[in-house]
C-alpha positions as CSV (number, residue, x, y, z in Angstrom):
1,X,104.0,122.3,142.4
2,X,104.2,125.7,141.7
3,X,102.1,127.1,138.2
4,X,104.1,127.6,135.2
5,X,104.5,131.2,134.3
6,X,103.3,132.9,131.1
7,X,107.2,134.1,130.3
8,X,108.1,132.7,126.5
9,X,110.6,133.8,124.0
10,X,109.9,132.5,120.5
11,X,112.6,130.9,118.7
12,X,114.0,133.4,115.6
13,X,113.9,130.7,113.1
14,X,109.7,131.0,113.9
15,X,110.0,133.9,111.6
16,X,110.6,131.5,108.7
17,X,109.7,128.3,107.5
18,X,111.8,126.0,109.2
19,X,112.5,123.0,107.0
20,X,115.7,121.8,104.8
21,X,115.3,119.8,101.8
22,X,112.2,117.9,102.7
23,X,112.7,117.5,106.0
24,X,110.4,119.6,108.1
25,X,111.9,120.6,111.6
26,X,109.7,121.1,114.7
27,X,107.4,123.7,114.3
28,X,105.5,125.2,117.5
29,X,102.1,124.9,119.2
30,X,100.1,126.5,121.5
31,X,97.5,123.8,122.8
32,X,94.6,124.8,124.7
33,X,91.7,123.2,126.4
34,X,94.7,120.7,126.8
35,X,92.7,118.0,128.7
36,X,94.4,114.8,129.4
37,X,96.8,115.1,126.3
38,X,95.6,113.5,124.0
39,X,95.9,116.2,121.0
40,X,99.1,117.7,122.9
41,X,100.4,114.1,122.2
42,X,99.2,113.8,118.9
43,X,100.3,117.1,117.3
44,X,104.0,116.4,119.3
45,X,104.3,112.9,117.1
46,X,103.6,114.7,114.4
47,X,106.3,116.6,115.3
48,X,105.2,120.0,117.1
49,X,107.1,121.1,120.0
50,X,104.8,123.4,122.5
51,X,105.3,126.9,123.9
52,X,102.2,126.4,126.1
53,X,99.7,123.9,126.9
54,X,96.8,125.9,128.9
55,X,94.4,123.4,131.1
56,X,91.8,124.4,133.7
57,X,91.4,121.3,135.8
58,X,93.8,120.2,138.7
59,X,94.1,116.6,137.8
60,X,94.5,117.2,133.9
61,X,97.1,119.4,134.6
62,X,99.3,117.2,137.0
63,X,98.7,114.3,134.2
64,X,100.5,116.7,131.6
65,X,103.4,118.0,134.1
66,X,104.0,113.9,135.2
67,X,103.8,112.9,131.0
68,X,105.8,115.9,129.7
69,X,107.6,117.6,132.8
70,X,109.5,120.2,130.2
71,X,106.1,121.2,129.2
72,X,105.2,124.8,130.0
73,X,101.9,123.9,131.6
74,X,99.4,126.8,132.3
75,X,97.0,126.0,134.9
76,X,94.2,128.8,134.5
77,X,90.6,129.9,133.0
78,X,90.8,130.1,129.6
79,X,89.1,133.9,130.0
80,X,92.0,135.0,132.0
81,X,94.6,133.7,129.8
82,X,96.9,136.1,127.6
83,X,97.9,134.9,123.7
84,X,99.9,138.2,122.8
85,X,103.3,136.9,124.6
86,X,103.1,133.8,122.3
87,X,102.4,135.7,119.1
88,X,103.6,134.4,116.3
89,X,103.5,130.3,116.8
90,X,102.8,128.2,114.4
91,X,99.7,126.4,115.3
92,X,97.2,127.0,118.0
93,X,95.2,124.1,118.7
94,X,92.7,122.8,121.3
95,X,89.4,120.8,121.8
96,X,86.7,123.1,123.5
97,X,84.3,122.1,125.4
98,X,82.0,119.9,124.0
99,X,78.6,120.0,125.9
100,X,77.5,123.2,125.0
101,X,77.0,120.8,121.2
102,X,75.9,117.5,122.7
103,X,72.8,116.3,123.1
104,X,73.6,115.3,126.5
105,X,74.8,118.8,127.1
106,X,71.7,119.9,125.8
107,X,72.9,121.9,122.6
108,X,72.4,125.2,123.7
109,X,75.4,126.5,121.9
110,X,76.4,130.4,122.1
111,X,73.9,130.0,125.4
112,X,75.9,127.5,126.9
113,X,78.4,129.1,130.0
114,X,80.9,127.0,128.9
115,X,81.2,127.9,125.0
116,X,84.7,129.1,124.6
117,X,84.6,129.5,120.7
118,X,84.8,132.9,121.5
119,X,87.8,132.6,123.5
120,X,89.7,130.5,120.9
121,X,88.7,133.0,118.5
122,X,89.8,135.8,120.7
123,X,93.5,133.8,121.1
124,X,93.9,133.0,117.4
125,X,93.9,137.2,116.9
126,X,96.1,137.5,120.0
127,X,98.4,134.9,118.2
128,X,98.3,135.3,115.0
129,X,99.0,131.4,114.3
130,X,100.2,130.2,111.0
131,X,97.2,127.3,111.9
132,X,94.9,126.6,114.0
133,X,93.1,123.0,114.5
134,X,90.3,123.2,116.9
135,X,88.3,119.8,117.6
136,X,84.3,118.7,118.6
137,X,81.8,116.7,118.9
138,X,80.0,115.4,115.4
139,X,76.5,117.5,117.2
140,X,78.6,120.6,116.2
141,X,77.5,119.7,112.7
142,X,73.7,119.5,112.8
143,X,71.9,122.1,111.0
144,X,71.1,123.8,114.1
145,X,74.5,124.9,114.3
146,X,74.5,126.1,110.5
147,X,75.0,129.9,111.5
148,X,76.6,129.6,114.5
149,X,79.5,127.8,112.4
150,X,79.1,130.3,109.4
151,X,79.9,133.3,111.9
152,X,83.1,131.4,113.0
153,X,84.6,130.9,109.2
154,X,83.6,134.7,108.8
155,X,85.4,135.0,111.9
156,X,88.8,133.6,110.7
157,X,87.8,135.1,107.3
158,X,88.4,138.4,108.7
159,X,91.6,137.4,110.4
160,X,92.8,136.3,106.9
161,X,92.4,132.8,107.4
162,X,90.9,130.3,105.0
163,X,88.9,127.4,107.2
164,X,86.8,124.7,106.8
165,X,85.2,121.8,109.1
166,X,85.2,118.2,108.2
167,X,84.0,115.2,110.1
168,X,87.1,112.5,110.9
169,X,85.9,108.8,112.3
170,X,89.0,108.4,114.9
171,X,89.1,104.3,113.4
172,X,89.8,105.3,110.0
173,X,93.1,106.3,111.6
174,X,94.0,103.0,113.3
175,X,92.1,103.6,116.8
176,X,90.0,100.9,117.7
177,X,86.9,102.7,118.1
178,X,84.3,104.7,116.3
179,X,84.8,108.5,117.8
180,X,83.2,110.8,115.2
181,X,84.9,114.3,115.7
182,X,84.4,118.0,113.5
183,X,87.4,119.0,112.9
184,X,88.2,122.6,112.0
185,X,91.1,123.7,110.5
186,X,92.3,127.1,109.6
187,X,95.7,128.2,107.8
188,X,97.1,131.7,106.6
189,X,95.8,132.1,102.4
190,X,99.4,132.3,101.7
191,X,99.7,128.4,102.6
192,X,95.8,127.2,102.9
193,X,95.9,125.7,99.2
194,X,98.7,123.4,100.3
195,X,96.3,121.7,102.9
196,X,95.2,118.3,102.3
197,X,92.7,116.1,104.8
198,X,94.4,113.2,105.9
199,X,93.3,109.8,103.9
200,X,92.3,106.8,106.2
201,X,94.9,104.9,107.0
202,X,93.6,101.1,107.2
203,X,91.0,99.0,109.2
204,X,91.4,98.9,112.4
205,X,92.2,96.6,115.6
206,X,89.5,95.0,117.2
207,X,88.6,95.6,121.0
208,X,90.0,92.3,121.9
209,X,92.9,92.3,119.8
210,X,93.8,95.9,121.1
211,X,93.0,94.8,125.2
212,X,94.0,91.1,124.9
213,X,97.1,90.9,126.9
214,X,95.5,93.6,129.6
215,X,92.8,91.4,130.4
216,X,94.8,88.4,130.5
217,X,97.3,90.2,132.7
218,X,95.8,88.9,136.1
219,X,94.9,84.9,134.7
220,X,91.8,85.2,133.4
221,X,90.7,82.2,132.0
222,X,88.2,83.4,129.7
223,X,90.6,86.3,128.0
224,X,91.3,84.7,124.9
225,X,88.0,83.6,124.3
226,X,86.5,86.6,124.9
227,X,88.9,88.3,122.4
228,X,88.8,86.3,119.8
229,X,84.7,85.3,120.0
230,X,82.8,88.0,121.9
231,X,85.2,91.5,121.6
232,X,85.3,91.5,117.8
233,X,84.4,94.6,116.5
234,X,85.7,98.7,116.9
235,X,84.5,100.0,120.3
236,X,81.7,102.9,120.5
237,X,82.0,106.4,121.4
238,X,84.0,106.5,124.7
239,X,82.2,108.8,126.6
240,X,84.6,110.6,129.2
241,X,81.6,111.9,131.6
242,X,80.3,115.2,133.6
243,X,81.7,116.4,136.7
244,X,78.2,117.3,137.0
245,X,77.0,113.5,136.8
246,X,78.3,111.1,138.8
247,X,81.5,108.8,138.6
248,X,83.2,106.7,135.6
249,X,81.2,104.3,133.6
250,X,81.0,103.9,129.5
251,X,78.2,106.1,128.7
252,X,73.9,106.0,129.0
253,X,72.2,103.2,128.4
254,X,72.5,102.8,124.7
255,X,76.3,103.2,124.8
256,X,76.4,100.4,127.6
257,X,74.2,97.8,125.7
258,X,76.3,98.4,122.5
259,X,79.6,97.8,124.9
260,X,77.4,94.4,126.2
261,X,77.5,92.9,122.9
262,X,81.3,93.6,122.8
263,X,81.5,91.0,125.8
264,X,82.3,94.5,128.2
265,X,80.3,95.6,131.5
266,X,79.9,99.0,131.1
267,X,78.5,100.0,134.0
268,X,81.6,101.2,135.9
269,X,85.3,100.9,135.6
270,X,87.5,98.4,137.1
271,X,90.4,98.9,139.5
272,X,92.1,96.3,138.0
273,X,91.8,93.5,135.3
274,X,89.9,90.3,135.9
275,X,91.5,87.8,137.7
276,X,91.7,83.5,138.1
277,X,89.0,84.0,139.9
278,X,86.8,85.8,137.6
279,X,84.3,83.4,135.7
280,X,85.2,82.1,132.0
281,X,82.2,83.5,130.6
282,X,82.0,86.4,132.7
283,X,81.6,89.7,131.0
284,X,84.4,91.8,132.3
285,X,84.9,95.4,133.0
286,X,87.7,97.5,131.5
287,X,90.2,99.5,133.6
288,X,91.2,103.1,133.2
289,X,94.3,102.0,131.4
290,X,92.2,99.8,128.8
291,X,90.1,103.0,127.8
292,X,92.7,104.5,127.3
293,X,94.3,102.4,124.8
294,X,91.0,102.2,123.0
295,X,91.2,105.9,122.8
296,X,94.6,105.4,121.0
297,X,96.8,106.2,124.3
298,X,100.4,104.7,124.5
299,X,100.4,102.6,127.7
300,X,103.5,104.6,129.1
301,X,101.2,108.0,129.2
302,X,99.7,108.0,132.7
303,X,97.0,110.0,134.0
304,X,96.9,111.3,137.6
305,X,94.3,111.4,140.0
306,X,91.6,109.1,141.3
307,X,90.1,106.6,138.9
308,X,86.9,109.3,138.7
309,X,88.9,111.9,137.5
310,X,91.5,109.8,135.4
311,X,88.9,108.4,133.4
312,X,87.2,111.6,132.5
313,X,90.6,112.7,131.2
314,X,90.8,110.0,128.8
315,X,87.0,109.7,128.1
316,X,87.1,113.1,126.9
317,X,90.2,113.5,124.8
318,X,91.0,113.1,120.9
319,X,92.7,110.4,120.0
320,X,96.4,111.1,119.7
321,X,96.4,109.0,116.4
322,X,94.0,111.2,114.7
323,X,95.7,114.6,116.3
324,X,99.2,113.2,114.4
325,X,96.9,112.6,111.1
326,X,95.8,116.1,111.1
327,X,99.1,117.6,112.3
328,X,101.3,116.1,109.6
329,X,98.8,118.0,106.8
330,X,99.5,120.8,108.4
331,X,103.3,120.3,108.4
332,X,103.2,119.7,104.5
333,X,100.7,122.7,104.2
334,X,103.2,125.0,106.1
335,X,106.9,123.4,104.5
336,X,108.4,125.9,102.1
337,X,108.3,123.4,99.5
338,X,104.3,122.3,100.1
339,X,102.4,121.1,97.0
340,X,99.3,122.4,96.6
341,X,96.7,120.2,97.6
342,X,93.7,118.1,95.4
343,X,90.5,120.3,94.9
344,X,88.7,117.2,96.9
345,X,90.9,116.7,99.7
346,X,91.6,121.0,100.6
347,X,89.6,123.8,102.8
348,X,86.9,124.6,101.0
349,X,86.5,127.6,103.4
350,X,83.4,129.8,102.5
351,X,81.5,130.1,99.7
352,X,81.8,133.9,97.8
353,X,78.4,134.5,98.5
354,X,78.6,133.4,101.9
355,X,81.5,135.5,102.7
356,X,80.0,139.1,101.4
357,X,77.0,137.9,103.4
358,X,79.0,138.3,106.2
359,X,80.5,141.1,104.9
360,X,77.4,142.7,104.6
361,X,76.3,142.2,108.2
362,X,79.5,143.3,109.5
363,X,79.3,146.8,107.5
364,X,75.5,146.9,107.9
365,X,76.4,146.3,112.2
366,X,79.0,149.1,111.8
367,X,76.3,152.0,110.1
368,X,73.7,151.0,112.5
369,X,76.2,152.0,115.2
370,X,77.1,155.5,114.0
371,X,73.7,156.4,113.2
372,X,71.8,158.6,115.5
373,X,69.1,156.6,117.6
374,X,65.7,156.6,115.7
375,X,67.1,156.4,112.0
């Protein structure tokens, strides 16, 4: 299939909030780091439509272009990639990479090859976006990262952008499993008091009660049971896996013995869902398709590729439930008629002193430059 092109006209009506009465209309997104979907499908719930969706991998790719085929999928290195064509959308969104912030990826941060802040940060100038939502891991948010996250709210600070970070537990939004993410958002100062963080929205599903019928599917014996006695609790952390470290299972060894007491084998995924044949008490494993409703997936989005690369598509994405949360605050925040929002529920963005700080170092960079070497 040939690559979709960069070509995009922006709607006129972009130019102005599009809403009547209280209805919002669809606003437009630029997603990138696209993945599997998973925020694509979110923020289109909530009622995005998207000018682009940029994706490096192969498999990721023909997942979106089989889901969404009007999609303008951009198959291409981030690096290489040119926002200026889609100036003036709406939101730009996207979940970079997260090892260069995980302990498994070793936390290195800036130092990391495949920390593409930078380029995010780079687009959101390109694109001038009336938002931007870009989503982590929770290792983001250790102390260690204190600066590096400063310098990116200074960032968007300069780009006249008020932003903020906040943690979000993907089953306080209905997804049956834990899934810690940092969240930042960003909006234009003209709308970013209207924002409001979206409020849990109940207690979740249990494992069993969200994979019941899957793993009764085939005549299991032991499904029910297992649902209603052993798989009673939220999952863990999905991990979606490395292509630098082997093939699909649910995560090291602490990950798999929290999965154990959830009745699940995690070492591996299955082909297919236990059959007659499979013991009563047997502790089963879950299939490509079961992850992915634990991550929050409808079971009509399919993901291509061999069950290796399937499954890293849905172990690594953000839950579309939580993506829909977080897009629908944005839609208030950007309606004509958007309330401001509650002092404990808005971007807090950065503190005065932390701003001229950065300020400061900017101005301070900028002498140091014109000064002849040696003063």
């Amino acid at each position: 299939m040939p690559k979709a092109t960069l070509e995009f006209t922006l709607p006129e009506e972009t130019q102005e909030y599009r809403c009547t009465g209280d209805q919002v209309k669809k606003l437009v997104a630029m997603e990138i780091c696209a993945g599997g979907g998973g925020q694509a499908l979110g923020l289109e719930l909530a009622g995005f439509d998207h000018a682009a969706v940029v994706e490096i991998d192969a498999a990721a790719c023909a997942t979106l272009r089989q889901n969404r085929p009007d999609w303008n999928v951009i198959e291409g290195d981030l690096h290489s990639f040119d926002g200026r064509p889609y100036k003036g959308i709406d939101l730009l969104a996207g979940g970079v990479p997260c090892p260069p912030f995980s302990i498994a990826g070793k936390q290195l941060g800036a130092d990391d090859e495949r920390d593409l802040f930078p380029e995010a940060l780079r687009l959101v100038e390109e694109t001038q976006p009336r938002a931007v939502i870009l989503e982590n891991v929770r290792g983001l948010a250790d102390p260690k990262f204190a600066d590096y996250r400063a310098n990116i709210l200074n960032r968007l600070n300069s780009l006249g952008y008020r932003a903020d970070w906040r943690l979000l537990n993907a089953s306080d939004f209905g997804v049956p499993q834990l899934r810690p993410r940092f969240i930042l958002v960003a909006l234009r100062y003209e709308v970013a008091d209207r924002f409001e963080w979206p409020k849990p929205t109940g207690k979740p599903p249990t494992v069993g009660e969200t994979l019941l019928d899957l793993m009764a599917s085939r005549g299991w014996a032991g499904a029910l049971r297992w649902a209603e006695e052993t798989a009673t609790d939220v999952a863990p952390t999905v991990v979606g896996g490395s292509k630098k470290h082997g093939g699909p299972d649910l995560g090291p060894t602490r990950a798999r013995r929290q999965w154990l007491r959830l009745g699940v084998d995690g070492i591996g995924i299955a082909g297919e869902p236990p059959g007659p044949d499979f013991p009563a008490d047997g502790i089963p494993k879950l299939t490509v398709q079961m992850v992915a409703r634990v991550q929050g997936f409808p079971d009509s989005w399919r993901f291509s590729g061999k069950k290796t690369a399937a499954y890293r598509q849905v172990g690594n994405a953000f839950p579309p439930p939580v993506a829909t949360a977080v897009g629908k605050s944005i839609l208030r925040a950007l309606a004509k008629n958007g309330k401001k929002a509650s002092a404990d529920r808005g971007l807090v963005g950065l503190p005065l002193l932390e701003m001229m700080d950065g300020a400061f170092r900017t101005i301070a960079a900028a002498i140091r430059k014109e000064l002849p070497r040696g003063e």
